[in-house]
C-alpha positions as CSV (number, residue, x, y, z in Angstrom):
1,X,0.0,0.0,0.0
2,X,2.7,2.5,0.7
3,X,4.5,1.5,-2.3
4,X,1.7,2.6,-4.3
5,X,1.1,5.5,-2.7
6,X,4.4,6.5,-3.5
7,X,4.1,5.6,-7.2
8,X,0.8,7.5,-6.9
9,X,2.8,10.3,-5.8
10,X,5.3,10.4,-8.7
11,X,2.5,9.9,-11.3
12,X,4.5,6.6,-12.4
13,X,0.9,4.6,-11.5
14,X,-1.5,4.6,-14.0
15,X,-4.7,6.3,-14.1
16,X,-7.8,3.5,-13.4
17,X,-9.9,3.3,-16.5
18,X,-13.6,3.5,-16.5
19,X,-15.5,0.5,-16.9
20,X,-16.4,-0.7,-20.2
21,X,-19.7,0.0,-21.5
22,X,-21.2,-2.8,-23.5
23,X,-21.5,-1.4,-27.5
24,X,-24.4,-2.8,-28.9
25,X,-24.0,-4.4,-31.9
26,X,-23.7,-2.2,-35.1
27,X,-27.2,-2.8,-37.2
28,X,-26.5,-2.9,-41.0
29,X,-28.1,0.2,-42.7
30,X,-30.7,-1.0,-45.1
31,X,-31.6,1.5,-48.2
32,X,-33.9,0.9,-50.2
33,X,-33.3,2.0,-53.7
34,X,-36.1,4.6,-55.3
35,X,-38.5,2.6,-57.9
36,X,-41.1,3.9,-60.5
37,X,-44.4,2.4,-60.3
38,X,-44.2,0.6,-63.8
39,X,-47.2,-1.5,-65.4
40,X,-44.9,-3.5,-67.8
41,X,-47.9,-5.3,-68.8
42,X,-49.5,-2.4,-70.4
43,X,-46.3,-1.1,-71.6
44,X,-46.1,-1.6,-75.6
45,X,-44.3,1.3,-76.7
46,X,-42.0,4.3,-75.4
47,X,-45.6,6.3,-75.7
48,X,-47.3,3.7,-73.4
49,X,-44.1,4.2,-71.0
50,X,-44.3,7.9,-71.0
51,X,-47.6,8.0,-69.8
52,X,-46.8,6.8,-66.4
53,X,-43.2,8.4,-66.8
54,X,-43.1,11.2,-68.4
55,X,-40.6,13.7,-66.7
56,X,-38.5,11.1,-63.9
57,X,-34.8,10.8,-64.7
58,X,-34.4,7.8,-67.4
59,X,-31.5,6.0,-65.5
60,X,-34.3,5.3,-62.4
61,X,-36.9,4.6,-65.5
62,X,-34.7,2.1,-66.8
63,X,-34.0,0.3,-63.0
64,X,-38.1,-0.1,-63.0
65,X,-38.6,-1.6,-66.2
66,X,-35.4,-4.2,-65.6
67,X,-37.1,-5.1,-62.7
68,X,-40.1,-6.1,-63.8
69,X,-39.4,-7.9,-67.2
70,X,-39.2,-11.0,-65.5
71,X,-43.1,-10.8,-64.2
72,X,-44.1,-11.2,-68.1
73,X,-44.6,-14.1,-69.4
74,X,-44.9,-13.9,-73.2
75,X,-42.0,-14.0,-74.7
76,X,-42.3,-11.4,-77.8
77,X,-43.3,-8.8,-75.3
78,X,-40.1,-9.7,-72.9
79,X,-37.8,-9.3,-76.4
80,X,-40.0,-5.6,-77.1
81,X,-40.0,-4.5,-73.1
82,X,-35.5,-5.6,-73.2
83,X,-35.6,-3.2,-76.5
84,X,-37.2,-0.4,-74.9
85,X,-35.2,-0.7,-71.3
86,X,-31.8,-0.5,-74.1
87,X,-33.4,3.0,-76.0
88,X,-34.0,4.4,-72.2
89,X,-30.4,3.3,-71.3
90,X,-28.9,4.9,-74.4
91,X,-27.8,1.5,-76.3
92,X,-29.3,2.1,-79.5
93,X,-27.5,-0.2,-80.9
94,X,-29.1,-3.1,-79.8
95,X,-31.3,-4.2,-82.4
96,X,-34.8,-7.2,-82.3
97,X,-34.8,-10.5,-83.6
98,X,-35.6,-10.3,-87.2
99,X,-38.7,-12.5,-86.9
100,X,-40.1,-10.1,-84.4
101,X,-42.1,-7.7,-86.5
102,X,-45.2,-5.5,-85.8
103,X,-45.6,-2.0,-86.0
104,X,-44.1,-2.0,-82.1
105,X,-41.0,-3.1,-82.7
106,X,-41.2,-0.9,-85.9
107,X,-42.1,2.2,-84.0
108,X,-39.4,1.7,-81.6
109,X,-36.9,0.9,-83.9
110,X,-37.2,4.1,-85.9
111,X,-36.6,5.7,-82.6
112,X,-33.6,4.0,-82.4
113,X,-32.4,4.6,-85.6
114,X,-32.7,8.4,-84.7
115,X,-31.5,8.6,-81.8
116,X,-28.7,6.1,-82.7
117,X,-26.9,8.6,-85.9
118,X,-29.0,11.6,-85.8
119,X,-29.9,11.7,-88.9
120,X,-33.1,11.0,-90.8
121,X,-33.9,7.3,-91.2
122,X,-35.7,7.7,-95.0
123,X,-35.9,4.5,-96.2
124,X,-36.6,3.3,-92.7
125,X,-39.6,6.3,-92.6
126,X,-40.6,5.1,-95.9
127,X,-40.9,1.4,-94.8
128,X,-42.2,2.3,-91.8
129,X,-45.8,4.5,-93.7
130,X,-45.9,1.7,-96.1
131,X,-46.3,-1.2,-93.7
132,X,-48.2,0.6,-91.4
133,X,-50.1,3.6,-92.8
134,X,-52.8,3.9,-90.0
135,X,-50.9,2.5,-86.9
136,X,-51.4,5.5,-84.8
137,X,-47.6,4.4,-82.9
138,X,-45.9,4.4,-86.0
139,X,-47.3,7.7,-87.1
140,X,-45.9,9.4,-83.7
141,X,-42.7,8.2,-84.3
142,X,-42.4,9.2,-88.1
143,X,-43.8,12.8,-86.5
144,X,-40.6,12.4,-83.8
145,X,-38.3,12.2,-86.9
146,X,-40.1,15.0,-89.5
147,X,-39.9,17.2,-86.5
148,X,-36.1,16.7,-86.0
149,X,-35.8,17.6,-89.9
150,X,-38.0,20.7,-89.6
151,X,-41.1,19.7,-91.2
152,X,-43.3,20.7,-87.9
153,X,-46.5,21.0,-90.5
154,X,-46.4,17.3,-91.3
155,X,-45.6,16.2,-87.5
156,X,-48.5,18.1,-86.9
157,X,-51.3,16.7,-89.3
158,X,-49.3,13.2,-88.1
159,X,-50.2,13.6,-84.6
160,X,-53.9,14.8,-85.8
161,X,-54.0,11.0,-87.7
162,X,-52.5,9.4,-84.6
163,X,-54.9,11.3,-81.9
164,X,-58.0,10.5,-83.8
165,X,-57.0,6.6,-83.8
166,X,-55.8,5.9,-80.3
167,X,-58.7,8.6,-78.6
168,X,-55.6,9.2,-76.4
169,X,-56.5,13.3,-74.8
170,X,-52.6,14.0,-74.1
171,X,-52.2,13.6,-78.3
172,X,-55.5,15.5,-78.7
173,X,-54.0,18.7,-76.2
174,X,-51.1,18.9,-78.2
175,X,-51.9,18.4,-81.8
176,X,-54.9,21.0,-80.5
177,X,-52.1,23.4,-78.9
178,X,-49.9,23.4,-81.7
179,X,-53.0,23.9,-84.6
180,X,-54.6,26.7,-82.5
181,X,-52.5,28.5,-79.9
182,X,-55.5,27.2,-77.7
183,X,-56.6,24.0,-76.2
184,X,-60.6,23.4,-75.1
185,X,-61.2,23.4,-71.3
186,X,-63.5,20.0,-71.5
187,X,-60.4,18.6,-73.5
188,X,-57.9,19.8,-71.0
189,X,-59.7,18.8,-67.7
190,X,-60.0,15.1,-69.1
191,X,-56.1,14.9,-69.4
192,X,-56.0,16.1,-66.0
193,X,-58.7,13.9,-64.2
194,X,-57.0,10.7,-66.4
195,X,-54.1,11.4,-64.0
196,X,-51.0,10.5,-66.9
197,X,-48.2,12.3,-68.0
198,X,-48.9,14.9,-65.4
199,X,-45.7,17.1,-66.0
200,X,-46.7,17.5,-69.6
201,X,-49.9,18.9,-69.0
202,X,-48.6,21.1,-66.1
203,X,-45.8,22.1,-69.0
204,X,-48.7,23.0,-71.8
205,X,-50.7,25.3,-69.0
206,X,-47.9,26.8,-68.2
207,X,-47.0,27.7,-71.8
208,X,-50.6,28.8,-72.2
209,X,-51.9,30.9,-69.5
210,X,-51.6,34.5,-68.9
211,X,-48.8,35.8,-67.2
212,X,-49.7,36.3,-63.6
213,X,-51.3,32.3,-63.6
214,X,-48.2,30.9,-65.7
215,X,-46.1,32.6,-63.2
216,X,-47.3,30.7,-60.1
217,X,-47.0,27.6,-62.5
218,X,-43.4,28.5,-62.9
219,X,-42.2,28.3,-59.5
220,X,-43.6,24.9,-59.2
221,X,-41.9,23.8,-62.4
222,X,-38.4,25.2,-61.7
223,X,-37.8,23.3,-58.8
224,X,-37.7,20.7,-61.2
225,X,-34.4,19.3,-63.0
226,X,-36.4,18.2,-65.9
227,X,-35.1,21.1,-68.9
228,X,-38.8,21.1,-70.4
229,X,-39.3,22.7,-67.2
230,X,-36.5,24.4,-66.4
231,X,-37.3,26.3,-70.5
232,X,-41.2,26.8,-69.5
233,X,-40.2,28.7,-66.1
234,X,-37.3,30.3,-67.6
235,X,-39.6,31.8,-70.6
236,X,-42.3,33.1,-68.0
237,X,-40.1,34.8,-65.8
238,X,-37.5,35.9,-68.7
239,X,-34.5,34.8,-67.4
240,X,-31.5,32.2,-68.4
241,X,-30.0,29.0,-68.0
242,X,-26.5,27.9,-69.3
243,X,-26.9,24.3,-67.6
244,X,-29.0,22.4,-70.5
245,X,-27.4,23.0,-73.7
246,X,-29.0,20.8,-75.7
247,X,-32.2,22.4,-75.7
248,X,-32.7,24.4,-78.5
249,X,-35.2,26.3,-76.8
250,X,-33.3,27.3,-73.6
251,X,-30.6,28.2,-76.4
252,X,-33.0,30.8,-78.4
253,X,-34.5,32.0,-74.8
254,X,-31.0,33.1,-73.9
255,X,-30.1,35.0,-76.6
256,X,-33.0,36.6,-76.8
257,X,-32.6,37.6,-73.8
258,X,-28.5,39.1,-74.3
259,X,-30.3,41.0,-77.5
260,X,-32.7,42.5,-75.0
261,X,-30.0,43.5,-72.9
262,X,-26.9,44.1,-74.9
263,X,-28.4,44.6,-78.0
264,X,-26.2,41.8,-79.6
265,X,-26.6,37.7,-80.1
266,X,-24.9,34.8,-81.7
267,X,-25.9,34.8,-85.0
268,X,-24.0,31.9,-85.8
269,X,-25.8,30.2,-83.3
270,X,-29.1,31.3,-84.2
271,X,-28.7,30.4,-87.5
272,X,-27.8,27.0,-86.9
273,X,-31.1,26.8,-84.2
274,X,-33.0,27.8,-87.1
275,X,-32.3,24.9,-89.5
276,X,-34.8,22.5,-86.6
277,X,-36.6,25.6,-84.6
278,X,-38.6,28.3,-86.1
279,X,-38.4,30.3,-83.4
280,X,-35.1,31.7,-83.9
281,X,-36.2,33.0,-86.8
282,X,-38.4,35.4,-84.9
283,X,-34.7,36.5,-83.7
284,X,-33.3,36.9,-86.9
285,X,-36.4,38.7,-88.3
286,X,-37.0,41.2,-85.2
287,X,-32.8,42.5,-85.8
288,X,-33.6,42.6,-89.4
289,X,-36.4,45.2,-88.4
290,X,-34.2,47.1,-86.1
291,X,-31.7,47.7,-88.7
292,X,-34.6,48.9,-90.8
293,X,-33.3,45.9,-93.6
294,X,-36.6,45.6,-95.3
295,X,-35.0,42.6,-97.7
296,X,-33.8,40.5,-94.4
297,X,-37.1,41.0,-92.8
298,X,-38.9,39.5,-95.6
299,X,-36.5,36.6,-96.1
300,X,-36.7,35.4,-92.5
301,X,-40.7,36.3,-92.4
302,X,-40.7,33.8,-95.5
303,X,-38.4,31.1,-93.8
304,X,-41.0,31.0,-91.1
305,X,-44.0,30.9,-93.3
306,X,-42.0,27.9,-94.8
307,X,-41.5,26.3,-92.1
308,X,-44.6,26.5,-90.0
309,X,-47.7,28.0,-92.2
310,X,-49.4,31.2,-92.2
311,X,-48.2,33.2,-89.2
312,X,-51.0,36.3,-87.6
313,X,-49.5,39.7,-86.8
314,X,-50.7,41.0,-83.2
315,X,-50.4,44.7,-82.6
316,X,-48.9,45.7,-79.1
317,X,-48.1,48.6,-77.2
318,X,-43.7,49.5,-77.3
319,X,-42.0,48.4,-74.6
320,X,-38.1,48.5,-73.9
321,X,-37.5,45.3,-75.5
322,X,-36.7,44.8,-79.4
323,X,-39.7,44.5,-81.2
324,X,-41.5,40.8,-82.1
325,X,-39.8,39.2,-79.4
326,X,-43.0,39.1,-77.4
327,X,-43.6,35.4,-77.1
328,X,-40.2,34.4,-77.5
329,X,-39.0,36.3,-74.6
330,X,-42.1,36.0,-72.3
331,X,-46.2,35.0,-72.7
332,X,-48.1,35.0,-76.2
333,X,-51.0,37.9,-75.5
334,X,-53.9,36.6,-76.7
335,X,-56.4,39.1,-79.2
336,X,-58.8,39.0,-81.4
337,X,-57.4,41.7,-83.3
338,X,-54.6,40.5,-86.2
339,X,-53.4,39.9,-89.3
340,X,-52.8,36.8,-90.9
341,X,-50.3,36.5,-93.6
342,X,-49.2,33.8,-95.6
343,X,-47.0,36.1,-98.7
344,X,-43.9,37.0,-97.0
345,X,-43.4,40.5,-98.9
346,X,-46.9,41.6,-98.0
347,X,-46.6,40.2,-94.9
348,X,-43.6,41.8,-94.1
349,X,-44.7,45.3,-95.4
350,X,-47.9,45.0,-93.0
351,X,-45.7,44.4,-90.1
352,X,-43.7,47.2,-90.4
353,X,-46.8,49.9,-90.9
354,X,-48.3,48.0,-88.0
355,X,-44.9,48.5,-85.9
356,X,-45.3,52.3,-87.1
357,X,-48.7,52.5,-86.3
358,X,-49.1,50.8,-82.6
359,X,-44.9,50.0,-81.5
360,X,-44.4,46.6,-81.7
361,X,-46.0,43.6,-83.4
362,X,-46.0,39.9,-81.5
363,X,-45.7,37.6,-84.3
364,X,-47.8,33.9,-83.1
365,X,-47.3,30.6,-85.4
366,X,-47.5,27.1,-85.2
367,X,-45.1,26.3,-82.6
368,X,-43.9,22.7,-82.8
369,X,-43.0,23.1,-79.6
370,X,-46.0,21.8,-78.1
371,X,-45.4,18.4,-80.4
372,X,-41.9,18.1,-79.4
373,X,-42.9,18.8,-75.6
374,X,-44.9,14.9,-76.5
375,X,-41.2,13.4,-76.8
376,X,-39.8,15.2,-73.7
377,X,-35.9,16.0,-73.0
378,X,-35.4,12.4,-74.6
379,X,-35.7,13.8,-77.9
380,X,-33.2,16.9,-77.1
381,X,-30.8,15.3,-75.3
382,X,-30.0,12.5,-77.9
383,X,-30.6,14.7,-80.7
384,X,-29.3,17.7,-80.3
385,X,-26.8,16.9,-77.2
386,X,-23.9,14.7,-79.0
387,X,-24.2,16.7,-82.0
């Protein structure tokens, strides 16, 4: 005892330790990774897919479908389900078994041929109308590929074909949308109450109301990561995004909006944007008018006319912004009071007296938009994103 006091004493003893707590055991951390409700027995064609889909990231798409492949039995629609989950994943080179043929596994493989070289299948497309001239899932994806080479006008009486065989109301809204510039309320609230692609119709409200609804629409939509949104909240509250540059759209919104505030764009830019979207000729036409060249604004008013049909001039009231850029930068304002035009050099000496006469002119057309909204950031981001 006095020997360890004396250690004690010259700190040589060690201090006692505590007692031990027991540790329980470490329980193994279980997650549980996200999955998309998926009704792979319905599912007969990206369209089909899209429904219950539409907007979700494709990488947790693809996980849902892979899981449930195995629960189908048939064989042929295991082989067309496989395809698809390969287009989602980005392997479009993975092509059917040649005896598996039917205008699925024909409308999905002209997808694939799209997406797969960028370029214009034709004698795919030509194959594709003359096997199956009135299969409605053929027709939308013939529509994916016209509207990729420009030709929104056929697309659009495509989608018209399609919407009146399959009685489907989301290709109804948008064939409606892109004809009219309107879409019928009855029309509207039966894609709603039917409870599918429930971004898109969010999207085509968004793109359609008047500014102080579209606005409240637009802070729901930008929380998304989805660029369809990210483009229809941008254009409502007129301001940019440099994240998604494979959206054409995003692309024309943001140098509209450097011409608003510089006073300068990328024409080279524009110019190539043109060759797929109209609306950058709107962009082209309204500098042309600003540097008073009367022969530019015809030729762009007449590459738009080409491209999308007879266009309507709408009077409006100046404002600080170039003129015809209402719509592109910003809501359409809808009016009964217009012009329609169809002959670019008349059309483009009445929007120039009508400039004079009331300050700016807000110049509506078909916008393919709408149709290309059907295909979602898919389309843009294979199409336009590796070029």
């Amino acid at each position: 005892m006095e020997l360890e006091k004396d250690l004690q004493k010259k700190g040589a003893r060690p201090k006692e330790q505590p007692p031990k707590k027991d540790i329980p055991p470490v329980k193994p951390k279980i997650v549980f990774e996200e999955e998309l409700k998926v009704p792979v027995e319905d599912i007969w064609s990206i369209y089909d897919l899209n429904y219950f889909t539409y907007g979700e990231d494709d990488s947790l798409i693809q996980r849902s479908i892979h899981k449930k492949i195995g629960q189908i039995d048939d064989r042929v629609h295991q082989i067309f389900l496989e395809q698809l989950e390969s287009l989602i994943a980005g392997d479009f080179a993975k092509r059917h078994p040649v005896e598996q043929k039917n205008a699925y596994f024909e409308a999905l493989d002209l997808t694939r041929m799209l997406y797969e070289t960028c370029k214009v299948p034709a004698e795919a497309l030509k194959r594709s109308l003359k096997e199956y001239p009135s299969s409605p899932v053929v027709l939308l994806s013939v529509a994916e590929v016209l509207l990729f080479a420009g030709k929104s006008r056929e697309a659009g009486m495509l989608f018209k074909s399609a919407a009146g065989s399959l009685k489907n109301p989301y290709v109804e809204l948008l064939a409606e949308a892109y004809d009219t510039g309107q879409v019928n309320p009855t029309l509207f609230a039966n894609c709603v109450s039917q409870g599918g692609y429930k971004l898109l119709v969010l999207l085509v409200s968004a793109l359609m109301e008047d500014e102080e609804r579209a606005i409240k629409i637009a802070d729901i939509l930008q929380r998304r990561s989805y660029t369809c949104a990210k483009y229809a909240a941008c254009k409502v509250k007129v301001s940019k995004n440099d994240e998604y540059t494979f959206c054409p759209r995003l692309l024309i919104l943001n140098q509209a909006i450097d011409y608003m505030n510089k006073g300068s764009f990328d024409r080279k830019l524009i110019e190539t944007l043109s060759n797929f979207d109209p609306q950058a000729h709107i962009l082209l036409l309204s500098e042309a008018v600003n540097k008073k060249d009367y022969k530019g604004t015809e030729g762009y008013l007449s590459k738009l006319i080409d491209s999308s049909g007879p266009v309507m001039l709408v009077p409006t009231s100046r404002t600080n912004r170039p003129v015809c850029l209402k719509g592109v930068i910003g809501q359409y304002v809808s009016s009964k009071s217009f012009v329609s035009v169809s002959d670019p050099k008349e059309g483009a000496k009445r929007l120039l007296e009508m400039i004079d006469q009331f300050g700016d002119v807000q110049i509506v057309f078909k916008d393919m938009e709408f149709l290309r909204l059907f295909y979602g950031e898919r389309h843009c981001k294979n199409l336009y994103g590796r070029a």
